[in-house]
N, C-alpha and C positions, 0 to 999 in steps of 0.2 A: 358402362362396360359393354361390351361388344356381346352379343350372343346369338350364335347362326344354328345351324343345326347340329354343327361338332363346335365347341364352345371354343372359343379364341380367348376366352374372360381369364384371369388371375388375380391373383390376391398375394400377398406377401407381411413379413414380420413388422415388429416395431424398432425405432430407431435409438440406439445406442448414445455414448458421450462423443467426446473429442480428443484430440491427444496432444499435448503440449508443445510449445513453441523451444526458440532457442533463448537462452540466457544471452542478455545484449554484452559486448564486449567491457570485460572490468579491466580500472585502472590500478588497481589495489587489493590485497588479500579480503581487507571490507567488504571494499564494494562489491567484489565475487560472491559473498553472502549473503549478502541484501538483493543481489538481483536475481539470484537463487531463487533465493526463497520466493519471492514476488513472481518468478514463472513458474514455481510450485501449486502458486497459491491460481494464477491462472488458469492452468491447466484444469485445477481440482472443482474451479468453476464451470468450464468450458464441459467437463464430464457430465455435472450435476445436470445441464442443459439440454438435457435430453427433447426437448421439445421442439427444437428446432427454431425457437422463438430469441434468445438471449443471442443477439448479433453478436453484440461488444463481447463474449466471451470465444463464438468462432471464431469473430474475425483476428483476435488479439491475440487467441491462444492458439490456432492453428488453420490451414486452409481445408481441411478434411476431416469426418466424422465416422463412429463407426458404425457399422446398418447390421443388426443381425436378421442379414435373411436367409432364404431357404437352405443355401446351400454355405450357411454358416458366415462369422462375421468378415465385414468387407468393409476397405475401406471406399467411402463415396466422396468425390467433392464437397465442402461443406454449401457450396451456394452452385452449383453444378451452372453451368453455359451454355454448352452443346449437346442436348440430349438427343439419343435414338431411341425412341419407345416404337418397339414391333409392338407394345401391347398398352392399353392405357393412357393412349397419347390426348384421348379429349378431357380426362380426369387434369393432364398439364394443361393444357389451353387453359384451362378451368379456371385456374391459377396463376397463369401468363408464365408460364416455366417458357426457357428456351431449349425450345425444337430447332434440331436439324435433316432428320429423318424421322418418316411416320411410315405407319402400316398401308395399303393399299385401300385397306376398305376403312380408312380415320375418311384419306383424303376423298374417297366418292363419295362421301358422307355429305349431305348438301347444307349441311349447320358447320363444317368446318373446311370445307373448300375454300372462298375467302380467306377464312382464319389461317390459312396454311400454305398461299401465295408463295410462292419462290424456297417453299423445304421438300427436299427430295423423298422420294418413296422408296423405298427398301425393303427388303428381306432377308429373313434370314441366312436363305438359300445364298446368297453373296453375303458373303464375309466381307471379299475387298470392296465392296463397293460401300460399305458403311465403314471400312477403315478409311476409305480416301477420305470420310467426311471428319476427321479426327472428333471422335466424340468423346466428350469424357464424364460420359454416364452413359451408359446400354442398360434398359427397360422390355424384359424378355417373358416368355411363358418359361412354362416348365417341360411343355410339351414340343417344345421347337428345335428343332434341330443345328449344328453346330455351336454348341453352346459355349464348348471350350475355346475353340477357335472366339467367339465373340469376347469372352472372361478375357482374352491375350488384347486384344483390343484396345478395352476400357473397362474399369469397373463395370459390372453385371450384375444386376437383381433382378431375381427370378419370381415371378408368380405362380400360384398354382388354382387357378380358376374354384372357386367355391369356399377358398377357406377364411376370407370376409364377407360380411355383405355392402351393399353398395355406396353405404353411408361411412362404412367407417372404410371401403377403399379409398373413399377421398380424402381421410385424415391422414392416412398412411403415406399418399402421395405428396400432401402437404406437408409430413415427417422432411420426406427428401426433399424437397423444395426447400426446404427451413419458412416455410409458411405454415406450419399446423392451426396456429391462432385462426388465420386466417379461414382454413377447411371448417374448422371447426365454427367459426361463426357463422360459415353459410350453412351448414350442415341443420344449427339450431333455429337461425332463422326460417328457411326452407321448411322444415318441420312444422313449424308454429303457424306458417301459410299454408300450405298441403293442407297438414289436419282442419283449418276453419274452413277451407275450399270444399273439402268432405263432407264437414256438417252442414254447408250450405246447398251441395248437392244431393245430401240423402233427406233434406227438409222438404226439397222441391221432386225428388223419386220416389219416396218411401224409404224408410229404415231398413225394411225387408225387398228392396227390389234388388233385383240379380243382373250381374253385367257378366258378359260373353266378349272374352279378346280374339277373336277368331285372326287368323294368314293365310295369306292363298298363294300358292304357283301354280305353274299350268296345268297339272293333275291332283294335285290335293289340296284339302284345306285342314289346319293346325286350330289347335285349340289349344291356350297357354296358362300355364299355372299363376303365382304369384311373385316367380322372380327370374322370369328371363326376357327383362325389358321389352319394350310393348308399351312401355307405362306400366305393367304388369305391376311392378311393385310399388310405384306410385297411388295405382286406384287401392290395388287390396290389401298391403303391408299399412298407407301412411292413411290414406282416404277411411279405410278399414270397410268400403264398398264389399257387398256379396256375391261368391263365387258360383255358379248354379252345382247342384251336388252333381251331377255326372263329370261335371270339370274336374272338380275335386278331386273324385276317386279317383278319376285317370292319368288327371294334367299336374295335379299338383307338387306329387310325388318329382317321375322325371321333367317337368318342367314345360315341356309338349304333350302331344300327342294330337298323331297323325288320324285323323276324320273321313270314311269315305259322304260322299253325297248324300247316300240312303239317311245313315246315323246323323249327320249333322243339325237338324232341326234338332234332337235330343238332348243339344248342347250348350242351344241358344237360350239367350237370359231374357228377362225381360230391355235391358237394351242391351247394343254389341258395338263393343271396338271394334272397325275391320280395318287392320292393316295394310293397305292398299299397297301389291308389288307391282308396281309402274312398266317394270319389263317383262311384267308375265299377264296374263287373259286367263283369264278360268270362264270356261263358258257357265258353269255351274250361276253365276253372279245373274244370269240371264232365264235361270228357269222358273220355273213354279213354285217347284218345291221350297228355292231361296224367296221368293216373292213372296209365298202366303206363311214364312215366316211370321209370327206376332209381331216381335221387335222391327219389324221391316215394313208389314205393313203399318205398323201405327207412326213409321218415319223414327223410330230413336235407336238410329244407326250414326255413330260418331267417326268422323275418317279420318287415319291418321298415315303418314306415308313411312312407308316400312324401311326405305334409306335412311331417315330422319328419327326411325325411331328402335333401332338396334343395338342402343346403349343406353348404362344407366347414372352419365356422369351429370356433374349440374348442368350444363348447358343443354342438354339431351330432356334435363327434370325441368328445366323453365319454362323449354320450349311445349315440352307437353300439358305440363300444369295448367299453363293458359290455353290451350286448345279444352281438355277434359272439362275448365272451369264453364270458359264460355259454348260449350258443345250442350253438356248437361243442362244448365242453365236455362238455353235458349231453345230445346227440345219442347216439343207438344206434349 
């Protein structure tokens, strides 16, 4: 999931049945019975199906499914084609959903730039320029503006940033995909990797040693709680790594907070994620006070690039897993 300093992240409900097909044409009062009943009987499967997983019952009993999301139930594609996600679009990649349009900050994202070759960027702010791309899914905040105008569109589902977390938004996307199985299997495996990568990392730190996710732009530097991607929720949610307590009190809660110079030693662990913003300089990186840091000068400083690491979908978690594994690991 995306998260900057005014959240772009959403979350949304769980996904509904199907609704039934037509009765194929009858030759006779019978056979109008029997085929009745038999797209009765499909439909009543195609409902129970909620998971997104039973093909043979979407595909047999209907082309669309219902979604109850935020703004009530809707019907979706059941295998959607042309999706626009202004929000969530690396959660699809994830997945191999078809994208037509993505967010601005999916595509500068340098984990899905390739991935996302010849699909236009868009916005909210133009309606028609995501109508000209006829989509027949829109993947929206709650917070974005023209929304109705997009609802007229295509089907619309709304997110509201906070009301998953980032495990089970990728089940949720897998719901509309009609790949849940699929979320879910990576969801479980990923877990089962993370947590042994954690125990292998707190054997080689100490049980009790404290990590610091520090950000910087050109006048300040952030200090991040446990779930506004960083890896943030990777080390301290799945890893179950330790917070230093000033982070805690301060960062945990709203999910930042903003550091001058003075304070920032106060906040440092014994080692530090530093998110490195490639288009910004802090001269702060060059003083003393950052030097005789502990974590700094004993070198167990782990660097990770802050374009690359502003979301919390799978491809965002794999790519960091292996940076954090082999970072820790191979620290003094």
């Amino acid at each position: 999931m995306k998260k900057l300093f005014i959240p772009f992240i959403l979350a949304f409900a769980v996904l509904a049945g199907a609704c039934g097909n037509e009765s194929a044409r009858q030759d006779s009062a019978a056979n109008t019975q029997s085929n009745a009943a038999a797209a009765n009987t499909q439909a009543e499967n195609a409902a129970g199906g909620t998971n997104g997983n039973d093909s043979a019952a979407t595909d047999s009993a209907s082309d669309t499914v219902t979604y109850p999301s935020e703004n009530g139930p809707i019907e979706i594609p059941a295998n959607p084609k042309r999706i626009v996600a202004l929000t969530n679009a690396p959660n699809i990649v994830a997945l191999g959903g078809s994208l037509v349009g993505v967010d601005t900050w999916t595509m500068k994202n340098p984990l899905f730039t390739d991935k996302l070759k010849d699909i236009a960027v868009v916005s909210e702010e133009n309606p028609e320029q995501i109508f000209a791309l006829e989509p027949d899914l829109i993947i929206a905040g709650s917070h974005m503006k023209n929304l109705d105008k997009l609802s007229e569109i295509a089907p619309t589902i709304i997110y509201t940033w906070g009301k998953l977390d980032y495990l089970a938004q990728q089940v949720e996307i897998g719901k509309v995909l009609n790949k849940e199985a699929e979320a879910k299997a990576w969801v479980e495996d990923f877990t089962t990797r993370a947590k042994a990568a954690g125990e292998e990392i707190k054997a080689k730190i100490g049980k009790d040693a404290t990590v610091s996710v520090f950000e910087y732009d050109t006048k300040n530097f952030y200090v991040f709680g446990n779930n506004w991607a960083r890896g943030t929720e990777l080390l301290y949610q799945m890893m179950e790594l330790n917070m230093p307590e000033k982070a805690k009190k301060d960062a945990l809660g709203p999910g930042y907070y903003t550091l001058s110079n003075e304070i920032l030693p106060e906040y440092a662990g014994d080692y530090i994620v530093l998110s490195q913003n490639k288009e910004a300089q802090n001269e702060f990186l060059q003083s003393n006070t950052w030097k005789n840091i502990p974590a700094v000068k004993n070198g167990h400083v782990i660097e990770i690039d802050t374009a690359a690491s502003t979301y919390s979908d799978p491809v965002t978690l794999e790519y960091l897993l292996k940076i954090f594994k082999d970072g820790f690991l191979s620290l003094p």
